[in-house]
Steps between C-alpha positions, in 0.01 A plus 500: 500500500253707556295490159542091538291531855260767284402212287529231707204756708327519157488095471697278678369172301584710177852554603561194616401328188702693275802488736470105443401502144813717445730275703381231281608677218824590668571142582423396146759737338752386773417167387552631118831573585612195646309289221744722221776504690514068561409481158803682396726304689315145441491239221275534176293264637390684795463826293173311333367403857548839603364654208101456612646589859565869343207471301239444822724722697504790281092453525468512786712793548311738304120399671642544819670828425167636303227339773759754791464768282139494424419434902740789606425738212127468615551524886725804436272705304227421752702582802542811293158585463423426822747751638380743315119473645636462791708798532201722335261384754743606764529814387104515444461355843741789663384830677520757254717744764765192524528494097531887471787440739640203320460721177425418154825503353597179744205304415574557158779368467435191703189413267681611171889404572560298751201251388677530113822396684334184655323446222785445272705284748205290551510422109864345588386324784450184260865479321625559834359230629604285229829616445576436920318158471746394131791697738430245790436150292838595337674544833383155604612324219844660523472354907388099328826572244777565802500639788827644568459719193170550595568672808771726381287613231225571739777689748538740154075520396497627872803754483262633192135474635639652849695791260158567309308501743757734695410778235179407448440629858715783422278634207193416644564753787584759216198421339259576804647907511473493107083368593448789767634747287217350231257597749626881496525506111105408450452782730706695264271404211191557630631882556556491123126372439350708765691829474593490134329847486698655778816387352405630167442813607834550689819443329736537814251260697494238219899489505481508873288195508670285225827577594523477908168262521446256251852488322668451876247216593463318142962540477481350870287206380687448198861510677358185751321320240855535279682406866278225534493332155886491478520391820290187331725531167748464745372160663350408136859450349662417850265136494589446108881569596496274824310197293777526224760532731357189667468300141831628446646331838316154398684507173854626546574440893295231621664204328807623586451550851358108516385181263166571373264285249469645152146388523466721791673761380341546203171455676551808710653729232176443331285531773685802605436638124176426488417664792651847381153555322283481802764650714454869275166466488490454894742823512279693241181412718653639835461858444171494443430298790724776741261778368175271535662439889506827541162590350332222766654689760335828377175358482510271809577865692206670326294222544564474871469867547117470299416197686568642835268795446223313260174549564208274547323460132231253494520195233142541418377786239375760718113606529370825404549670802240749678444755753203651652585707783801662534913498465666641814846616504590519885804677587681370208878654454736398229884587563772538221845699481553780265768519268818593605412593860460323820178598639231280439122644318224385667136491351234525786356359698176482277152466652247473198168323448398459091122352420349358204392762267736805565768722285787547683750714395875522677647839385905544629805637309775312382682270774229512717404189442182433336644181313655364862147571622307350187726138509399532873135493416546256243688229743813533256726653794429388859488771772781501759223533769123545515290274291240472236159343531271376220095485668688493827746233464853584506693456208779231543752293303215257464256705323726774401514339111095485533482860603691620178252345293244794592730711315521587158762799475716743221844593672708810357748226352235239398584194274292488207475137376421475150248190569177533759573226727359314806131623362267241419164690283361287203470825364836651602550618161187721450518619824809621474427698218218628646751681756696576215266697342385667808870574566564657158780213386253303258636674232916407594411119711324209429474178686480160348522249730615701768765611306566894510552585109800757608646654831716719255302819663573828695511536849190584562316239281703215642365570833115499373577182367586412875232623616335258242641231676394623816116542413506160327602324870245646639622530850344669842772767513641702232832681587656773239849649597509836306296356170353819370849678497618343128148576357422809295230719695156350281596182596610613874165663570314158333714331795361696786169570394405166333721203547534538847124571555380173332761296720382678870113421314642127506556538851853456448740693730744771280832630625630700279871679609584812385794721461464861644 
């Protein structure tokens, strides 16, 4: 029920009109039936009457049915694509500390599976609808033929909807472990991606990993999914068996039991027959509706958890931004646990004052946290306590989105996107390769369009084409986190003594943090 009330949120009038559009075409094919089976047990001369009966009937049928499927096909995809901009601007709209917790592996597979999942229910959603609508005009014809036999043929169609819908609950609970042990298994493949090296290089580790890690979790999700899709195999061929056993009853018991109409006899067994095809296609459509169930529930979880801790992003395109004073970190502290042990690390408090026009450099070893302290400056990670101020004005969920614009930064695991976006120069291309050229990669990159050529580069040369990126914005504030360590020592000295120079001649502020 859930996916109905996620389209009926998408558009109500859309639903609506396809619900009655395909109970018009349900009623028509109920009518279809009764026109065939009067005619059958009528005189010749009503079979010619009834002949342009079927004729307008069977018309009718078939706009109805295609007009339901055309509105819902449409309304699904778009409730589709909505979800998906929706659940991306969550996640864009989320504190970056709350989706390192959350972790990259769960949004994952919300955006990649559990939207899939939806995705191919929703594509049912229309012969559902159809199928119930033909499933309900038949049952109301069978109530105008008799209603004695009406009711104990409804007694048995609810001994089989209650039954299926018995294990339908049944494998739908299986399904949800078999969808949190997903979760685990995309964490499992981005170790593969990230530390293919690591494995490579140790045999016993590799084993180790496939063996207790990913083989456990992927044979744990394939046991419930196999649980859970016989479980539906199970309810599948339970509904056919009922709804023969119930034809079955009509044929052989019934008109022994009491005096019944051929007419309406043979009305039934055909209605009965004729709704066997929509009946299995009804049964084939439920399992993908159990998994799309339980994929809604995934996301409406995430997307309560992002929406609770969503920040304030203004609708308008934001100005450049300026400064032209000072950035003051006042007793700022940032708390987090280390692995595997109970005490807590704290960073500061932090007292600092940064101007326009100075080179800052933030020298610490490893874990001491120089990246903590650079998404601190950069209004990526809030501070437990303290605050920031930009020109004296503290720095709040209000203008916290306009204070990251100052920024233009290269972490230690920057994304390199393989098109400049977001910059507007009506000579973006020449420019560009006029920092090309100045950082020795017009030879390897060019940019058309603000297209990058390649990204296919080393280390080292990917992250000069993010500092690219960076120069091209432009910003107040540059911020490097270890950039000079992937270079070769020409290039590293060209960094300190030139690059950096020309920026703090801009008037820019430079923080560059270094590993010692």
């Amino acid at each position: 029920m859930n996916l109905i009330w996620f389209l009926l949120r998408t558009s109500f009038v859309a639903v609506v009109s396809a619900a009655l559009t395909g109970a018009v075409s349900g009623i028509c094919s109920a009518f279809l039936i009764a026109t065939i089976n009067n005619t059958v047990n009528s005189t010749p001369s009503y079979t010619s009457q009834s002949f342009w009966s079927f004729i307008w009937l069977t018309f009718v049928t078939f706009l109805a049915s295609l007009f339901s499927q055309f509105l819902l096909v449409g309304l699904s995809q778009e409730a589709i694509y909505k979800l998906r901009l929706r659940l991306s601007g969550w996640i864009l709209a989320c504190p970056l500390r709350q989706l390192e917790e959350l972790g990259a592996n769960r949004l994952l597979a919300t955006l990649t599976d559990d939207i899939q999942s939806i995705s191919n229910a929703v594509f049912d959603i229309p012969f559902l609808c159809i199928n119930i609508a033909l499933f309900a005009g038949c049952l109301a014809y069978l109530l105008r033929l008799s209603w004695g036999v009406f009711l104990i043929t409804l007694m048995f169609v609810a001994v089989v909807i209650a039954s299926v819908q018995l294990l339908i609950s049944k494998a739908q609970g299986v399904w949800k472990l078999a969808r949190e042990e997903q979760d685990q298994l995309f964490k499992h493949f981005h170790a593969i991606t990230d530390g293919i090296k690591e494995l490579k290089l140790h045999r016993a580790r590799q084993e180790a990993f496939l063996t207790e890690d990913l083989q456990a979790t992927a044979a744990s999700s394939r046991d419930y999914k196999i649980t859970s899709l016989r479980i539906l195999a199970i309810a599948n061929s339970l509904g056919e068996l009922l709804f023969f056993t119930t034809l079955g009853l009509l044929v052989f018991a019934l008109p022994k039991l009491t005096p019944t109409n051929s007419s309406v006899l043979s009305g039934y067994i055909l209605t009965i027959t004729y709704l066997i095809r929509p009946l299995q296609s009804i049964l084939q459509i439920l399992p993908a509706l159990s998994q799309a169930s339980v994929a809604l529930q995934k996301i409406d979880t995430l997307g309560l958890s992002l929406a609770s801790r969503s920040e304030t992003i203004p609708i308008e395109q934001p100005q450049r931004q300026y400064f032209f004073n000072s950035i003051e970190l006042i007793k700022i502290t940032h708390i987090y646990c280390r692995e595997a042990e109970d005490s807590h690390f704290t960073l500061g408090p932090i007292d600092v004052t940064f101007q326009p026009g100075e080179l800052v450099f933030i020298v610490g070893g490893n874990g001491s946290g120089k990246s903590t302290l650079a998404k601190l400056i950069a209004g990526l990670y809030i501070p437990e306590t303290g605050e920031i101020r930009w020109d004296g004005k503290p720095i709040t969920s209000q203008n916290r989105e306009m204070y990251r614009q100052l920024f233009s930064a290269v972490f230690s695991d920057f994304y390199l996107f393989e098109r400049i976006l977001g910059i507007n120069l009506t000579d973006l291309d020449a420019k560009a390769q006029e920092y090309l050229s100045q950082l020795q990669l017009s030879h390897k990159v060019v940019v058309n369009k603000g297209v990058l050529s390649t990204t296919d580069l080393s280390q080292g040369q990917r992250k000069r084409l993010a500092l690219l990126t960076a120069y091209l914005e432009d910003r107040p504030i540059y911020l490097f986190d270890e950039w000079a360590s992937e270079q070769d020592p020409f290039f590293r000295e060209v960094f300190y003594k030139q690059l950096l120079q020309e920026l703090k001649n801009r008037v820019r502020v430079c923080f560059d943090f270094i590993y010692r």
